[in-house]
DSSP file (Angstrom, degrees, kcal/mol; ACC not computed):
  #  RESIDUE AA STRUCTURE BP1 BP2  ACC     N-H-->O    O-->H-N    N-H-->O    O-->H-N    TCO  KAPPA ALPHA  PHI   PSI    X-CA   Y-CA   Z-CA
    1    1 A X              0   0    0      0, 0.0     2,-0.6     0, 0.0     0, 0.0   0.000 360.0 360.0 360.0 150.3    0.0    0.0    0.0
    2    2 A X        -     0   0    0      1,-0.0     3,-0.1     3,-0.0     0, 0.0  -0.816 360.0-112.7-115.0 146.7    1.3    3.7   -0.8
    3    3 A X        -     0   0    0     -2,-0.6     3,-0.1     1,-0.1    -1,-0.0  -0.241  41.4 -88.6 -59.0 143.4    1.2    6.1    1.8
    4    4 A X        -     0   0    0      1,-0.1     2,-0.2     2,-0.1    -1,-0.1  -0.208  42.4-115.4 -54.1 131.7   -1.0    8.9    1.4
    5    5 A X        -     0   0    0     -3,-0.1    -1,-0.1     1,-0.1    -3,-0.0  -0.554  25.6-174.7 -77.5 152.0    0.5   12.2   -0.6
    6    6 A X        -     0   0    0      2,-0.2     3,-0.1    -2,-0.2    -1,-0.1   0.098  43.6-106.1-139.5  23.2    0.6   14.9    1.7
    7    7 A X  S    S+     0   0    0      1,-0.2     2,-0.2     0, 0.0    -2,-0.1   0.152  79.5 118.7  42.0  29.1    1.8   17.8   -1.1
    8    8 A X        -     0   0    0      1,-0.1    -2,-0.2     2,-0.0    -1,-0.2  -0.736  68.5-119.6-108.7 176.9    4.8   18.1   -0.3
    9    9 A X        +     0   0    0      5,-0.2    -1,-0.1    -2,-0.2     3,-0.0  -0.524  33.9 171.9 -81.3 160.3    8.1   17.4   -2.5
   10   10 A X        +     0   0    0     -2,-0.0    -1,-0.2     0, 0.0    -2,-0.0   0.690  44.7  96.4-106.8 -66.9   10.4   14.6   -0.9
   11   11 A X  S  > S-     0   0    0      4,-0.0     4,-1.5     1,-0.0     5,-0.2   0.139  88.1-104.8 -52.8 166.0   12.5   14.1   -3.0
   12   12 A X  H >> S+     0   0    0      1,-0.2     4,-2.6     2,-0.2     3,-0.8   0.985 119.4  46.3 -47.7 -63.3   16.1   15.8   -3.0
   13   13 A X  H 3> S+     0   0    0      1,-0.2     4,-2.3     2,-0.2     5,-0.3   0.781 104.9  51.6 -33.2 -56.1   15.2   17.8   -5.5
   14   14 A X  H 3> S+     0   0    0      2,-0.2     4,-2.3     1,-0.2    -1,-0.2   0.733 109.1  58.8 -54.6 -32.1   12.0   19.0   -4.5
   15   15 A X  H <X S+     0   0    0     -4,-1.5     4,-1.6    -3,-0.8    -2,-0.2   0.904 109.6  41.6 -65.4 -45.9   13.9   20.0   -1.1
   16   16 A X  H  X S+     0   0    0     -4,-2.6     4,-1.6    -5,-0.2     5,-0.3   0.815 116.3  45.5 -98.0 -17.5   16.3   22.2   -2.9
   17   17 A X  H  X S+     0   0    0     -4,-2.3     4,-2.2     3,-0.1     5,-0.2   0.899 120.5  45.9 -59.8 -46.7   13.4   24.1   -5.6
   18   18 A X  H  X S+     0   0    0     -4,-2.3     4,-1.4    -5,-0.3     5,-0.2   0.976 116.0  46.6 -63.5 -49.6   11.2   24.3   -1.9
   19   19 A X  H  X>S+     0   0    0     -4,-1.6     4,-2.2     1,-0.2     5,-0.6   0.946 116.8  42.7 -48.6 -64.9   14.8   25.8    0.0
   20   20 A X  H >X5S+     0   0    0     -4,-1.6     4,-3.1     1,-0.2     3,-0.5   0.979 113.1  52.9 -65.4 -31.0   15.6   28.4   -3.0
   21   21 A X  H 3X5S+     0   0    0     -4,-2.2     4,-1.1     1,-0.3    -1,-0.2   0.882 116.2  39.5 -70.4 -22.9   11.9   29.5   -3.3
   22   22 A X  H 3X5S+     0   0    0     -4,-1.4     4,-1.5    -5,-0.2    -1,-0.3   0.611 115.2  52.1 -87.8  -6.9   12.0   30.2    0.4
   23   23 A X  H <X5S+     0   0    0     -4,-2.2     4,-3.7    -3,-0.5    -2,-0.2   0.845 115.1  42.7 -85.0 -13.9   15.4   31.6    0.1
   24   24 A X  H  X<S+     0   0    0     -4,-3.1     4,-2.6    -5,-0.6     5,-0.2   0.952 107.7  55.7 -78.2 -33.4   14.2   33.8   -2.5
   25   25 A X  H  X S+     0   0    0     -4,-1.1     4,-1.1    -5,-0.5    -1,-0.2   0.987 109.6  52.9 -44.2 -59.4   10.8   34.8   -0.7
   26   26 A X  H  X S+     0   0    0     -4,-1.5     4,-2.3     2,-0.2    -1,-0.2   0.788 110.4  48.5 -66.3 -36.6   13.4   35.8    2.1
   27   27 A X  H  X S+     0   0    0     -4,-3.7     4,-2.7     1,-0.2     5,-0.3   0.999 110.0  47.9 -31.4 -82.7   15.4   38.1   -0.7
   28   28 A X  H  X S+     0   0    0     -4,-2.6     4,-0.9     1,-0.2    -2,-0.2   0.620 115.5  48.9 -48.8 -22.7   12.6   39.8   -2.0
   29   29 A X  H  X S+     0   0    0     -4,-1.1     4,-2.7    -5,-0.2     5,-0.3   0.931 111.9  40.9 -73.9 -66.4   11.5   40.6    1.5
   30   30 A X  H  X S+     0   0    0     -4,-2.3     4,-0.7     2,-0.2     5,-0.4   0.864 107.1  62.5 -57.5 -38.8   14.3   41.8    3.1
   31   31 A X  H >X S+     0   0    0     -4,-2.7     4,-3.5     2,-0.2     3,-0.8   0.952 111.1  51.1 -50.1 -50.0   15.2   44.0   -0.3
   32   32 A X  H 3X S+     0   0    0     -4,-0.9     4,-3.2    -5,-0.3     5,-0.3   0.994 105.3  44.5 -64.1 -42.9   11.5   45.7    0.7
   33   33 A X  H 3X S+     0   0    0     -4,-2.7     4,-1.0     1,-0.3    -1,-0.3   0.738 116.7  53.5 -82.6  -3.0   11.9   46.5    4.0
   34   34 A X  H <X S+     0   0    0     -3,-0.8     4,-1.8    -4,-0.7    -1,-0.3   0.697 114.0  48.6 -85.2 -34.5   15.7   48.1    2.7
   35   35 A X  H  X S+     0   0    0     -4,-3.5     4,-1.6    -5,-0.4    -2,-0.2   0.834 109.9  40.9-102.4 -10.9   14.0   49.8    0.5
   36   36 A X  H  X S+     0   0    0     -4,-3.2     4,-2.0    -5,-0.3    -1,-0.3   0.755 112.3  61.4 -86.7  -6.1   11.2   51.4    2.5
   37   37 A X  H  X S+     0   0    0     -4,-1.0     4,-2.0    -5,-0.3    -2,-0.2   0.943 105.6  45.5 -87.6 -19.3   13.8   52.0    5.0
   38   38 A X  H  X S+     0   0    0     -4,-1.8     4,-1.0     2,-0.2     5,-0.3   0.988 113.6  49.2 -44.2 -79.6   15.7   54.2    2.5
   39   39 A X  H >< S+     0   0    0     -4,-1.6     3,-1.1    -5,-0.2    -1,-0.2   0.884 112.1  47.7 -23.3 -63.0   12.7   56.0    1.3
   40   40 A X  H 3< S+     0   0    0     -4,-2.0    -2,-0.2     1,-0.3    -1,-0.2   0.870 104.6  59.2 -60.5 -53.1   11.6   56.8    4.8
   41   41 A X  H 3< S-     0   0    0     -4,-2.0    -1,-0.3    -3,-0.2    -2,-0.2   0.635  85.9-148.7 -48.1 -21.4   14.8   58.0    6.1
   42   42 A X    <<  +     0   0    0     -3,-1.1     2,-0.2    -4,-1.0    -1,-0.1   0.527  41.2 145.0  88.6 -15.0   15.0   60.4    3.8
   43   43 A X        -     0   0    0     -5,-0.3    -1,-0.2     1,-0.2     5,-0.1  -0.560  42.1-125.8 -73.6 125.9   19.1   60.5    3.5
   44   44 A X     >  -     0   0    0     -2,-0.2     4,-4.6    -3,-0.1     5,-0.2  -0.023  26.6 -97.0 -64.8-172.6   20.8   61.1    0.5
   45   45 A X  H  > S+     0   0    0      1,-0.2     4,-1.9     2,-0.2     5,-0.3   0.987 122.9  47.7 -49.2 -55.9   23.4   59.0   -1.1
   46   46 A X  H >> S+     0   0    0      2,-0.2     4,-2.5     1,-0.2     3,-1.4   0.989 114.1  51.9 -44.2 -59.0   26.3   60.7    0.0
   47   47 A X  H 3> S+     0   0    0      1,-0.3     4,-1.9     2,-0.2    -1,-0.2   0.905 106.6  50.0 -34.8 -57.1   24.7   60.6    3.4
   48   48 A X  H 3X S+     0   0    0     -4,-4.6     4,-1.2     1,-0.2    -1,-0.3   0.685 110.8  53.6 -76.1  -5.2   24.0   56.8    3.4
   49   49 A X  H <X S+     0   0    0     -4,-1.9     4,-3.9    -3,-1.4    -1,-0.2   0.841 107.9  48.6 -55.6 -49.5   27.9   56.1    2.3
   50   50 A X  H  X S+     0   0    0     -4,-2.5     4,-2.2    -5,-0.3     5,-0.2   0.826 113.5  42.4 -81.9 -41.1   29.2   57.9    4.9
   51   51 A X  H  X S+     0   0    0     -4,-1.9     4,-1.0     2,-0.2    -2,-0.2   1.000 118.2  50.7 -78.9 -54.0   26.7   55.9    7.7
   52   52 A X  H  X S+     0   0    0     -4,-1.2     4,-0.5     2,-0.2     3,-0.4   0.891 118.3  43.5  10.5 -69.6   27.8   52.4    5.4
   53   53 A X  H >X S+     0   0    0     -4,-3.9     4,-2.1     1,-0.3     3,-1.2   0.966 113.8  43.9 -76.6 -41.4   31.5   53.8    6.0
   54   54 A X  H 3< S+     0   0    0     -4,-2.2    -1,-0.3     1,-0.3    -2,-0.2   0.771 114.2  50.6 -75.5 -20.3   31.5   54.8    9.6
   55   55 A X  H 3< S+     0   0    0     -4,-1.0    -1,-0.3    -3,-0.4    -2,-0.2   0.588 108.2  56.6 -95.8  -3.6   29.7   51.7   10.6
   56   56 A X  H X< S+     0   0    0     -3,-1.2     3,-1.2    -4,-0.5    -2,-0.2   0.778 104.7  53.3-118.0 -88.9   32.4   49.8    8.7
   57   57 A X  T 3< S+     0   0    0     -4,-2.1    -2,-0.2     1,-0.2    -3,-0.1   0.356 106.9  46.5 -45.5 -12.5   34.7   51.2   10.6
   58   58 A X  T 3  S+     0   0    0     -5,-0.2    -1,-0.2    -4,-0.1    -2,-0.2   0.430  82.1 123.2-121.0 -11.3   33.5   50.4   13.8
   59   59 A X    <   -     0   0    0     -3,-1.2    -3,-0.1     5,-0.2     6,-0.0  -0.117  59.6-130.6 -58.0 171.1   32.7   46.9   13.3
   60   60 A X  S    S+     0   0    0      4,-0.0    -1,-0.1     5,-0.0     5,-0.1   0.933  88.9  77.6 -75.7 -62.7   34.1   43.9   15.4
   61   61 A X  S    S-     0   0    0      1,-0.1     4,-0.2     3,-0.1     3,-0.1  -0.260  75.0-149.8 -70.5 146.9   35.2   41.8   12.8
   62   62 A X  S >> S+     0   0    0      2,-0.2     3,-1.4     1,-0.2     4,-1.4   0.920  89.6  65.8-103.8 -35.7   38.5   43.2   11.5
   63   63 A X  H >> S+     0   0    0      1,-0.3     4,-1.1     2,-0.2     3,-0.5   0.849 109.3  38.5 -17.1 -61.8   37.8   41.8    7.7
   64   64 A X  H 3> S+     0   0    0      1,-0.3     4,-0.6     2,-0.2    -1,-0.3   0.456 110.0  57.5 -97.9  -8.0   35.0   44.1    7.3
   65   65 A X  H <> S+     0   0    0     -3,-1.4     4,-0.7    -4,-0.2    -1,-0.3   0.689 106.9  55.2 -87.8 -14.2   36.7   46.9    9.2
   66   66 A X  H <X S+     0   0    0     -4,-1.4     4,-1.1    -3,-0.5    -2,-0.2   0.759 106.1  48.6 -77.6 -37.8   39.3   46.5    6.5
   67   67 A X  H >X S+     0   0    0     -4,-1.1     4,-1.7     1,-0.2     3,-1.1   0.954 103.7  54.7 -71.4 -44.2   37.1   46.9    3.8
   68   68 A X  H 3< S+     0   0    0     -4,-0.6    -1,-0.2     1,-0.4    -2,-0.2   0.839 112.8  50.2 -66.2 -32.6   35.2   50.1    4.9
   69   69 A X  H 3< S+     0   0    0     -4,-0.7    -1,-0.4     1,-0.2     4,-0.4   0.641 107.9  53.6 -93.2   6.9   38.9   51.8    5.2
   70   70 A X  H << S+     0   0    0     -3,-1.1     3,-0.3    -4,-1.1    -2,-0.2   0.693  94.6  59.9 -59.0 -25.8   39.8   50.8    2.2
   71   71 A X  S >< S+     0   0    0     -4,-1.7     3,-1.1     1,-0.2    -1,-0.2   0.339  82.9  85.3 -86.0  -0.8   37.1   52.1    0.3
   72   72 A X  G >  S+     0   0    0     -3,-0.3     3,-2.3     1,-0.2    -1,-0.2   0.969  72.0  91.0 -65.6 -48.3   38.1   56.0    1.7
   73   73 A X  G >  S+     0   0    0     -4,-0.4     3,-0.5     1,-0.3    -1,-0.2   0.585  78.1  52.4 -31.0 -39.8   40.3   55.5   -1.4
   74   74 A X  G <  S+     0   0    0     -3,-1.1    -1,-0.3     1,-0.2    -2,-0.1   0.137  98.4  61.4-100.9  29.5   37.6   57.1   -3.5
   75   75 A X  G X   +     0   0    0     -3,-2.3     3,-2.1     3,-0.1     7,-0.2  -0.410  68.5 166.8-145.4  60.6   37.1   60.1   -1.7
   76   76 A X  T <  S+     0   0    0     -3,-0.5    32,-0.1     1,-0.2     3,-0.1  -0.228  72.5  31.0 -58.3 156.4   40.8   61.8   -1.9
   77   77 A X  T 3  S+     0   0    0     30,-0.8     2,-0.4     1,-0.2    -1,-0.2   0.174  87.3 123.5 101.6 -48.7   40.4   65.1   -0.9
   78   78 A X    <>  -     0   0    0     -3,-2.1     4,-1.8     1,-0.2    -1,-0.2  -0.637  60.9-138.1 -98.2 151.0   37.7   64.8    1.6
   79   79 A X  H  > S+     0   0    0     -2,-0.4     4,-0.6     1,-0.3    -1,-0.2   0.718  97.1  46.8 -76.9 -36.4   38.4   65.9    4.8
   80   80 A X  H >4 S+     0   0    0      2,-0.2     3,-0.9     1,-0.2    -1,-0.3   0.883 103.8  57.3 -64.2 -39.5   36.6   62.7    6.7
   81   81 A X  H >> S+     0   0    0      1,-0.2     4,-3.5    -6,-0.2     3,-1.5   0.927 107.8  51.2 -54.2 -48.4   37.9   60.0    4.7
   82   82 A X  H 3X S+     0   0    0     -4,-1.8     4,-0.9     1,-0.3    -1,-0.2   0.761 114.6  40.6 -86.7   1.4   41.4   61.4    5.8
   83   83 A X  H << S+     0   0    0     -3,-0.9    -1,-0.3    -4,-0.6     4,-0.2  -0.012 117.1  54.4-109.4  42.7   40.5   61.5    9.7
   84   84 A X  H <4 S+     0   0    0     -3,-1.5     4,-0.4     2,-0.1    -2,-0.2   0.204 108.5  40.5 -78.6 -42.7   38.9   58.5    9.2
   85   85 A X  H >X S+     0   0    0     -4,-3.5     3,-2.0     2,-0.1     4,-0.9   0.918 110.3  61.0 -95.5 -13.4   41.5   57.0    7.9
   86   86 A X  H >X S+     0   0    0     -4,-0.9     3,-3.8    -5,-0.3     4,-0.5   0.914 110.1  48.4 -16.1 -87.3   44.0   58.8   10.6
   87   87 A X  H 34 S+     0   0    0      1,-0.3    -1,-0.3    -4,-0.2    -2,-0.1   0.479  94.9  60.9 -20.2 -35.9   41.9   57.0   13.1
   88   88 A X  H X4 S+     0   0    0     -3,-2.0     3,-0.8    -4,-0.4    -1,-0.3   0.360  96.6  80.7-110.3  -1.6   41.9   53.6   11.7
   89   89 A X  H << S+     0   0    0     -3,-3.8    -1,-0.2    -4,-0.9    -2,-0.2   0.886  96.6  39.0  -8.3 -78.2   46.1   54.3   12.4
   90   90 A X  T 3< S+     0   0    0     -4,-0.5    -2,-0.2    10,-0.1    -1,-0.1  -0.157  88.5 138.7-106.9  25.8   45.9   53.6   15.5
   91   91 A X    <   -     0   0    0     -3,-0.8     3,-0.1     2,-0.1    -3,-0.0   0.172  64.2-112.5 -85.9-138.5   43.7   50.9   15.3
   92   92 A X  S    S+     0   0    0      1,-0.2     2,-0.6    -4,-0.0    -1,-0.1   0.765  94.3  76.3-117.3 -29.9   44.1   47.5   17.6
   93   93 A X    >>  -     0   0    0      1,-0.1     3,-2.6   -31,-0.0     4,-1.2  -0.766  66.5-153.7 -78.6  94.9   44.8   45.4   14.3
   94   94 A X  T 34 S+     0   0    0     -2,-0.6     4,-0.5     1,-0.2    -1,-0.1   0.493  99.3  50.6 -94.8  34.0   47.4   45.3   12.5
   95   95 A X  T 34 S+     0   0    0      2,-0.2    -1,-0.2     3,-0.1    -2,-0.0   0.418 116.2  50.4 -80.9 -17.0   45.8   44.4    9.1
   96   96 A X  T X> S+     0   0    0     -3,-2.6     3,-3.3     3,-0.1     4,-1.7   0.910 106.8  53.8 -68.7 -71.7   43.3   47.6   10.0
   97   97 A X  H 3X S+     0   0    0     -4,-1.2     4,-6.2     1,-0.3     5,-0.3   0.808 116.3  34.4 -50.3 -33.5   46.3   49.8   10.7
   98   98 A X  H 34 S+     0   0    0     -4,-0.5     4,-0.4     1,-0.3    -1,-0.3   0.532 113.5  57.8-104.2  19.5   48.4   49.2    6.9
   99   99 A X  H <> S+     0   0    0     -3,-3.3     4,-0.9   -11,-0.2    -1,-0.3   0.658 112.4  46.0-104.8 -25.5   45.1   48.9    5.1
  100  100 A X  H  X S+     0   0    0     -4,-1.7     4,-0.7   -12,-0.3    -2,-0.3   0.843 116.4  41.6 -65.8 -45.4   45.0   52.5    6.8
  101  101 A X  H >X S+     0   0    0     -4,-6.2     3,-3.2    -5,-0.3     4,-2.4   0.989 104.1  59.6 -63.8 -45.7   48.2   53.4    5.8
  102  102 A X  H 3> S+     0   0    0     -4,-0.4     4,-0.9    -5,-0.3    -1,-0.2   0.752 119.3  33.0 -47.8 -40.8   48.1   52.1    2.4
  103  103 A X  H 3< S+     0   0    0     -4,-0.9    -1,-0.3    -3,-0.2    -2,-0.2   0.322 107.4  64.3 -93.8  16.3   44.7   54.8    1.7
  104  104 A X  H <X S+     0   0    0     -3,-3.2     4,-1.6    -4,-0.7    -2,-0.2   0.684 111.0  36.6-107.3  -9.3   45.8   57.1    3.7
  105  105 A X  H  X S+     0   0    0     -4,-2.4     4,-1.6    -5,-0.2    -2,-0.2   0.933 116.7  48.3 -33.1 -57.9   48.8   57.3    1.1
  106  106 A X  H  < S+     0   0    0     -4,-0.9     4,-0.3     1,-0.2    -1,-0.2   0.382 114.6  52.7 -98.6   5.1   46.8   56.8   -1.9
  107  107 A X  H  4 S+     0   0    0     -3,-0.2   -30,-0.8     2,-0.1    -1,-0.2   0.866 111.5  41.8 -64.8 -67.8   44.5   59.6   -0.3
  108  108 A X  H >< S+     0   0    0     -4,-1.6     3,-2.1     2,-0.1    -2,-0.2   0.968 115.1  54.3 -30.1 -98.8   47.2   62.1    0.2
  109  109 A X  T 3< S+     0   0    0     -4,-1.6    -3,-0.2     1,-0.3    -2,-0.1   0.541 115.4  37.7  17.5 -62.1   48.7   61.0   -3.6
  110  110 A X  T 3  S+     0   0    0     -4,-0.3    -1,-0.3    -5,-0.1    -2,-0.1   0.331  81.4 130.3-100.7  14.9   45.2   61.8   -5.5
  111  111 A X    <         0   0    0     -3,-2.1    -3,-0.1     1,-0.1   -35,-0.1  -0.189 360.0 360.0 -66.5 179.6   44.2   64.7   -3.5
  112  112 A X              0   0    0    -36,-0.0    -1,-0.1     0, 0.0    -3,-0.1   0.502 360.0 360.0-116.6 360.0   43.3   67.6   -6.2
């Protein structure tokens, strides 16, 4: 006798089409609520780079603190990027501190 279908998939396959449709549901979700909170704040671009970079900077994880001073790199010239990367000098890491030195060079170098 075969057991009663109960209408869901079983198989492997059917596990990983049900997995990506929920992963995607979970995309499409989270992209709204990013995007009404963007609307709603009200910030401009510049603005939301600058909250993106400072928050970067201030993370735990030293990877991601690496990235966020590296990316001052494309704002020679401005006066935050370069005490920002000042800061990130004399931070506790020292993969922060020469990913700070290294833009606060190439900062210096392309100012205008």
């Amino acid at each position: 006798m075969t057991p009663p279908r109960t209408g869901r998939m079983t198989s492997p396959q059917g596990k990983l089409v049900g997995s990506l449709l929920k992963g995607a549901a979970y995309a499409a979700l989270l992209a709204l609520i990013a995007g009404a909170g963007v609307l709603s704040a009200a910030e401009t671009p510049a603005q939301q780079a600058w909250k993106m970079l400072r928050s970067g900077v201030s993370q735990k994880h030293t990877g991601k603190r690496v990235q966020a001073v590296r990316a001052l790199r494309l704002l020679p010239g401005d006066s935050e990027a370069t005490e920002t990367a000042e800061a990130a000098l004399r931070d506790r890491n020292p993969q922060v501190r020469t990913a700070a030195a290294t833009e606060y060079k190439l900062i210096w170098r392309n100012r205008s």
